[in-house]
N, C-alpha and C positions, 0 to 999 in steps of 0.2 A: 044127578043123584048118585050116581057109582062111584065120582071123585071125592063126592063127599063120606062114603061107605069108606072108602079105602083109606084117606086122612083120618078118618077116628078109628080105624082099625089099625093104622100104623101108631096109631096116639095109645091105643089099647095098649101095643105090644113093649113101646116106653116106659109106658105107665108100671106096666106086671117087672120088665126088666127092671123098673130103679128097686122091686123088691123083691131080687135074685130070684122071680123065674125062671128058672134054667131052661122050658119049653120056648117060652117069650124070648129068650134071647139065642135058642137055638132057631128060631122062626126069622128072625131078625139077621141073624149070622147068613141061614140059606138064601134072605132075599137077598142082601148087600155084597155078598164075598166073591161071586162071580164080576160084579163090577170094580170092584176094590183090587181084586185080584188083578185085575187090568191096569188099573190106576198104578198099581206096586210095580209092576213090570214095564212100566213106559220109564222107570229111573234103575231098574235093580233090572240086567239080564239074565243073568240065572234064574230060572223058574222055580228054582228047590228054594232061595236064597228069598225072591219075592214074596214066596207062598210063607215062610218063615217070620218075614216084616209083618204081610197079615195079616198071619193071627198074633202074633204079639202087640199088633196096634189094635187089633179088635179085643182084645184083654184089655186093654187102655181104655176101649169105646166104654166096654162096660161096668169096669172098674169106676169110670168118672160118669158114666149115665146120667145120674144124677144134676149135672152138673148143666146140661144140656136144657134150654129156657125155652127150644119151641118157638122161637126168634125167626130163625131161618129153616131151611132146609136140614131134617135129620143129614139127607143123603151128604149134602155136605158139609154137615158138621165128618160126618166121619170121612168123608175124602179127604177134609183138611189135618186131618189126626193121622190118616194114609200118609199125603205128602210128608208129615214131619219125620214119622218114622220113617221112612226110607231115608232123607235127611240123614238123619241120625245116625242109621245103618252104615251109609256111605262115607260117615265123617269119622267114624269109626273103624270103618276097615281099613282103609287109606285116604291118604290124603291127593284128596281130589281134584286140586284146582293149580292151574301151574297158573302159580302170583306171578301176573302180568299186568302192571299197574298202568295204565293209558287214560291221564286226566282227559284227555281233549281228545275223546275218538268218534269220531262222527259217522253216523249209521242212516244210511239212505235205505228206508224200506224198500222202496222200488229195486235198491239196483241188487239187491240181494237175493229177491225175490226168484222164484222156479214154478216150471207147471210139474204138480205132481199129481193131476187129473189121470191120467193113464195108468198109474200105477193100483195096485191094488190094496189093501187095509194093510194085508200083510207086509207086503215089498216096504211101502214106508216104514213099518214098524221094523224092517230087518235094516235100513238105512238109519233109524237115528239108535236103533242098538248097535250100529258101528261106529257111534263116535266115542271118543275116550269119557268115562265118568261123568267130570266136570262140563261138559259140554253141554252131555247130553241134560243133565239136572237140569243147567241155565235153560237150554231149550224149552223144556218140557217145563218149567216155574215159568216162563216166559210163555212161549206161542201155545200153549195146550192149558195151562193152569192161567192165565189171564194179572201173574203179578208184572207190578210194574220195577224198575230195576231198584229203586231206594227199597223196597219192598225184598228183595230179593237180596238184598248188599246187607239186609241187618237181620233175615234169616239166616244166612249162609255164615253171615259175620265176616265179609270180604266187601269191598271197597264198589262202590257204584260203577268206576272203570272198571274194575276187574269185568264185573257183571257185563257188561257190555261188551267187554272185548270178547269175553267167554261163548255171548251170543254171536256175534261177529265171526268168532273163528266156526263155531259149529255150523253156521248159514251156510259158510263156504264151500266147508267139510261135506254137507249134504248138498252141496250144486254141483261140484265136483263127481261123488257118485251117481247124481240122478246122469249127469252128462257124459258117465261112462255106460251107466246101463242103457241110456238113446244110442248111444253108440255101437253097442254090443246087438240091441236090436236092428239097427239099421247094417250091422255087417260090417262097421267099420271099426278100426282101433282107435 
């Protein structure tokens, strides 16, 4: 009974936003923004910079409100309006991707693979904020966001190789530090 309380009470808050409630969508903004907030920050490290993406994409959420059919998940209709903005942001501030065209690069899940079971929410999150830009996006559109790389090659508007290799080099990038910090714990260089 309470999941259903809270689905038409989210549907209420829809409803009042598509007709500029400002409380309804200040109600909406409180539930969503501490998660979105997160979402913004696993592509954009600057916290000032992420928190900026935002609310500019939450302008966007409710600007198009309307537009939203109750199909799927509110929640992620607006992660996906998150993702693009930062997108956006990134493609905008520089240019993020070193064009490394690799028709034929063949990607073995396994051997790329790491245990990052020991590490904590954070430590991950300070390893894939040390990969350059482009990496870290493919990353994070890839192993966090669930797209597949054509998916990702005509968001980005870069080459299916690219995408892959982009993944490729960042898997590394991050086996590389996880194997410095075992190292660093275990005493050794």
């Amino acid at each position: 009974m309470k999941v259903i309380e809270l689905h038409r009470e989210e549907k209420q808050l829809i409803e009042q936003a598509v007709l500029n409630n400002r409380q309804a969508q200040h109600q909406l903004y409180s539930k969503f923004s501490p998660k979105m907030l997160g979402v913004c920050r696993q592509y954009i490290k600057d916290i000032h910079h992420a928190e900026d993406v935002m609310i500019t994409a939450f302008m966007k959420v409710f600007t198009n409100i309307n537009k939203f059919e109750h199909k799927g998940s509110f929640e992620g209709w607006i992660r996906r309006i998150m993702v693009n903005e930062c997108i956006d942001f990134l493609r905008v501030k520089k240019n993020v991707f070193n064009h490394q065209e690799i028709e034929n690069i063949i990607l073995s899940e396994s051997d790329d693979s790491f245990e990052i079971d020991t590490f904590s929410v954070d430590d991950i999150q300070l390893l894939i904020d040390n990969l350059p830009d482009g990496y870290r996006m493919i990353f994070n559109l890839y192993a966090i966001e669930g797209y597949k790389h054509n998916e990702i090659a005509t968001m980005l508007k870069i080459s299916e190789g690219t995408s892959k290799s982009q993944l490729s080099h960042a898997r590394k990038m991050l086996q590389e530090q996880v194997n410095l910090l075992k190292r660093k714990e275990n005493g050794t260089k």
